[in-house]
C-alpha positions as CSV (number, residue, x, y, z in Angstrom):
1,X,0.3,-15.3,8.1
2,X,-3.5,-14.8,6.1
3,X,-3.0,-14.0,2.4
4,X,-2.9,-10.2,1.5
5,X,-5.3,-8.9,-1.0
6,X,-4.8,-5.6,-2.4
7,X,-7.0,-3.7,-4.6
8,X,-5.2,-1.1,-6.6
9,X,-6.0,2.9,-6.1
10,X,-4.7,4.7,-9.0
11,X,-7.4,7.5,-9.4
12,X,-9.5,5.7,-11.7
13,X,-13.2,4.9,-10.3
14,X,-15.1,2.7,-8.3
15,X,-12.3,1.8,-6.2
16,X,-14.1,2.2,-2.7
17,X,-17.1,0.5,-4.0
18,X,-15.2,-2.6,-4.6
19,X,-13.6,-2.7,-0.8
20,X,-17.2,-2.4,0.2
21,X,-18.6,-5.6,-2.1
22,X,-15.5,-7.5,-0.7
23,X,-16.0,-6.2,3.1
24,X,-19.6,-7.2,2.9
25,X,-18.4,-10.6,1.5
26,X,-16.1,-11.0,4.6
27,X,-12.8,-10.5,2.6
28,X,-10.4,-8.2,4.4
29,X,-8.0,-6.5,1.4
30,X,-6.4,-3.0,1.3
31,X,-6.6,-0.2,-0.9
32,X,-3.3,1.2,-1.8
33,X,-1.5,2.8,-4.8
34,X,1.8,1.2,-2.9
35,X,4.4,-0.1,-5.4
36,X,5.5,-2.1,-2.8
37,X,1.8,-3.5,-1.5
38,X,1.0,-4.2,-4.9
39,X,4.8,-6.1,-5.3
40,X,4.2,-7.9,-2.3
41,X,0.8,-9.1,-2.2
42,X,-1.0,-12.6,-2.6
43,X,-3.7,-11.8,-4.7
44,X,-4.2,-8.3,-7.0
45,X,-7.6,-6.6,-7.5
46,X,-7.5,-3.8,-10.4
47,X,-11.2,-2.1,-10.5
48,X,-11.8,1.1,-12.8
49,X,-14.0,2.4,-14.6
50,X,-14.4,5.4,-17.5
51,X,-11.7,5.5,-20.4
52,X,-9.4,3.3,-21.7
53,X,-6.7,5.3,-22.4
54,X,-7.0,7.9,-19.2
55,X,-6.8,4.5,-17.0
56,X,-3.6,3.8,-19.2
57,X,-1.8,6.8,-18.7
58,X,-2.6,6.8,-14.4
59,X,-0.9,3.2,-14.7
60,X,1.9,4.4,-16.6
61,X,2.1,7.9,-14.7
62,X,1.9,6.0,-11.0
63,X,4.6,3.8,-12.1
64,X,1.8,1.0,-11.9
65,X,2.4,-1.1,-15.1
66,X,6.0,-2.1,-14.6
67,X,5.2,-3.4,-11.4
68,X,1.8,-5.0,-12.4
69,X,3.5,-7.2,-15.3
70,X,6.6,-8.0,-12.5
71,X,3.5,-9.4,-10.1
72,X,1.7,-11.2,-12.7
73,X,4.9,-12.9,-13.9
74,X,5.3,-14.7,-10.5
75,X,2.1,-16.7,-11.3
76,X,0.0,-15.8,-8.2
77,X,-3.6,-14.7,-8.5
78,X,-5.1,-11.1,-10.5
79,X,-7.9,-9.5,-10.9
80,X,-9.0,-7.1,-13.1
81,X,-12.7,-5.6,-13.3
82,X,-14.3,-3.5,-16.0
83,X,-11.6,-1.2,-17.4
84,X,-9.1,-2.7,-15.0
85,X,-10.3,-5.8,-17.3
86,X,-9.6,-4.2,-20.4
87,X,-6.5,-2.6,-19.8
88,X,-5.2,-6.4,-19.6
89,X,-5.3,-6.5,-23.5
90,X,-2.8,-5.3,-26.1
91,X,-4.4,-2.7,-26.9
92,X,-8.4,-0.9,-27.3
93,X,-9.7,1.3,-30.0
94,X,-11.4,3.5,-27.7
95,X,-10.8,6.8,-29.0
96,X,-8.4,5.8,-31.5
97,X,-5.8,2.9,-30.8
98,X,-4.2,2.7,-27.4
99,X,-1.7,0.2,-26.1
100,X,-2.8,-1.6,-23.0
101,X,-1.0,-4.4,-20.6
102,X,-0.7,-6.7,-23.0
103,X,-1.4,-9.2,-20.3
104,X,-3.9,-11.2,-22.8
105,X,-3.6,-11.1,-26.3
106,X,-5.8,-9.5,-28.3
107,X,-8.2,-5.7,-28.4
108,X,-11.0,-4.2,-27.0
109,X,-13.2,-3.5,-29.8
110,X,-16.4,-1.4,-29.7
111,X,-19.7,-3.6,-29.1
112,X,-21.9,-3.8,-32.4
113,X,-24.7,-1.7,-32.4
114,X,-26.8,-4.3,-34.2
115,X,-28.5,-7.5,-33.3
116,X,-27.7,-10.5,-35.3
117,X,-31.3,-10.0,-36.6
118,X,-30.8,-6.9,-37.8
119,X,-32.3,-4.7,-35.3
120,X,-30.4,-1.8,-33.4
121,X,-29.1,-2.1,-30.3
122,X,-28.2,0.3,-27.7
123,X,-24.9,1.4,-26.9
124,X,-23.6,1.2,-24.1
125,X,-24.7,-2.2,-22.8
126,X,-25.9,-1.3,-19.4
127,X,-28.3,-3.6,-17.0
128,X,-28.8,-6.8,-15.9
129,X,-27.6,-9.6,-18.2
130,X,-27.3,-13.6,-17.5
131,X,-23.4,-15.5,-17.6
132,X,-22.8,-17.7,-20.3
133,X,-19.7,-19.6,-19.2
134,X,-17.4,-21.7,-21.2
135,X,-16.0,-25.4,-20.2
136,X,-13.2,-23.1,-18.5
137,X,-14.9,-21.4,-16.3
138,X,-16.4,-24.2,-15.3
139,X,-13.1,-25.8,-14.1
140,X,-12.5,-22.4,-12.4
141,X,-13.5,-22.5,-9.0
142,X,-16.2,-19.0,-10.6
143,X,-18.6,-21.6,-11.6
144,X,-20.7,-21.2,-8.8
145,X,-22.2,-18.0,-10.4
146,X,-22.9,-19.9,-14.0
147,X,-26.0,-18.5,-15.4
148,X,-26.7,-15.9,-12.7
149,X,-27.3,-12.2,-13.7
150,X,-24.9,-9.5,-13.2
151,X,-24.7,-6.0,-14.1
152,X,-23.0,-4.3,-16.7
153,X,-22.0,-0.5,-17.7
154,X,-20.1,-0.5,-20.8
155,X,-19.6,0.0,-24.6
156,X,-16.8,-1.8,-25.8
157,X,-15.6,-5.5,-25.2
158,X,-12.0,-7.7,-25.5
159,X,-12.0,-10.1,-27.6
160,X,-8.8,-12.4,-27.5
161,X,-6.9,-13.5,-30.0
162,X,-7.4,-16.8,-28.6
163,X,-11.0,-17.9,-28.3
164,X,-10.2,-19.8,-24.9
165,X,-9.2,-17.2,-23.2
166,X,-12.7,-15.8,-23.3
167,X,-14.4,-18.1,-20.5
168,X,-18.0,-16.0,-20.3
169,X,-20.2,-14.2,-22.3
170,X,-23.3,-12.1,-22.1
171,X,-25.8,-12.3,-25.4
172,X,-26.8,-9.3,-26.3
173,X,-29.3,-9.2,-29.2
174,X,-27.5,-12.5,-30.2
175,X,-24.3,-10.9,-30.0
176,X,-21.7,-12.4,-27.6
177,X,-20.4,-10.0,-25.3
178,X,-17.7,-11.0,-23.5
179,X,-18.3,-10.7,-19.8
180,X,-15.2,-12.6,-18.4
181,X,-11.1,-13.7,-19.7
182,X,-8.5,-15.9,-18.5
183,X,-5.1,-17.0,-18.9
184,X,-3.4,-19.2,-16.5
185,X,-3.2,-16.5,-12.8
186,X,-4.8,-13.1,-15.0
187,X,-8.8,-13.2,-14.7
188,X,-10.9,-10.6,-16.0
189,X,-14.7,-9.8,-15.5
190,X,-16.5,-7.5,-17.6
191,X,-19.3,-6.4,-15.4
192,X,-19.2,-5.6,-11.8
193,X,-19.2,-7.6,-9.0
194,X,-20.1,-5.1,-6.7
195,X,-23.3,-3.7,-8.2
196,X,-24.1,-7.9,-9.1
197,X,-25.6,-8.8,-5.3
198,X,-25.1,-12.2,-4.0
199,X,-23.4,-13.8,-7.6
200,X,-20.7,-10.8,-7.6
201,X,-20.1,-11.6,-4.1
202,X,-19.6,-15.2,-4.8
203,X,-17.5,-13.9,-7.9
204,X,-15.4,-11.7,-5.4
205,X,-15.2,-14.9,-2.3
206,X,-13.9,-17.1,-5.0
207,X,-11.2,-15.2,-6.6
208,X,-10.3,-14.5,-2.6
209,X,-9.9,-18.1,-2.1
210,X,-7.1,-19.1,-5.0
């Protein structure tokens, strides 16, 4: 039987465009707010995008959380992308403080609105920006999209509690930005693999392939 990929609908986002990115990549998945599905599956996707919090409280409302943490505790592979990233942290300060997975330790903090020089930056971070992986993510079979651009949409960032969990980063005005988190099965990628052209699909075929 071919490993089941699932990418989660719970109302938040860019769900559809995700199943496109992966169908163009020649990945077969299936969107489903299912309990079960998700329960059952070989590999978890969890897109979103908007608000922390609002993506929160579909999770909780669905019933989604309680049987996300059940699926990642049985070690096999996850997902999440943009807010579907963040939501894997303890907790974000979007808004005021919010209480997320806890998948990862650590917060999603706002990203600074200053360069390390001094100058302003824009917030939100939005565009094209180059991967800066660490020595783990190049032992994670991602590497094969090191340095390539990809696109980003957001204002705020995680930033683990431990520094190895964050396994790329984009610089922005000098600032580190962190495009991409790990620990042991739960990945995370800031930006968007399916608005990122040939590297997101590489990002998307390799996760696929664990």
């Amino acid at each position: 039987m071919s490993a089941r990929t699932v990418v989660v609908d719970y109302g938040i986002g860019n769900v559809f465009s995700v199943c496109n990115a992966l169908r163009a990549s020649g990945i077969d998945a299936e969107l489903t707010g299912s309990l079960s599905a998700v329960r059952d599956a070989d590999r978890v996707i969890l897109p979103g995008v908007g608000a922390f919090a609002r993506a929160m409280d579909a999770l909780n409302e669905k019933g989604l959380s309680d049987t996300l943490r059940r699926y990642v505790d049985t070690g096999r592979p996850f997902l999440g992308i943009c807010i579907g990233m963040q939501v894997l942290m303890e907790r974000s300060e979007e808004f005021g403080e919010h209480a997320g997975l806890g998948f990862v330790p650590g917060s999603v903090e706002r990203i600074p609105d200053t360069a390390s020089n001094g100058d302003h930056l824009r917030v939100p971070h939005i565009g094209w920006a180059p991967l800066h992986g660490s020595k783990s993510w190049e032992e994670t079979s991602l590497s094969d999209v090191a340095d390539a651009a990809v696109y980003f949409v957001h204002s705020y960032h995680c930033v683990p509690n431990d520094p190895t969990h964050r396994i790329a980063h984009a610089d922005y005005g000098g600032r580190k930005i962190t495009a991409a988190i790990r620990q042991e099965n739960i990945f995370g990628v800031q930006f968007h693999p399916e608005r990122s052209g040939d590297a997101g699909q590489k990002v998307l075929r390799a996760f696929t392939a664990l």
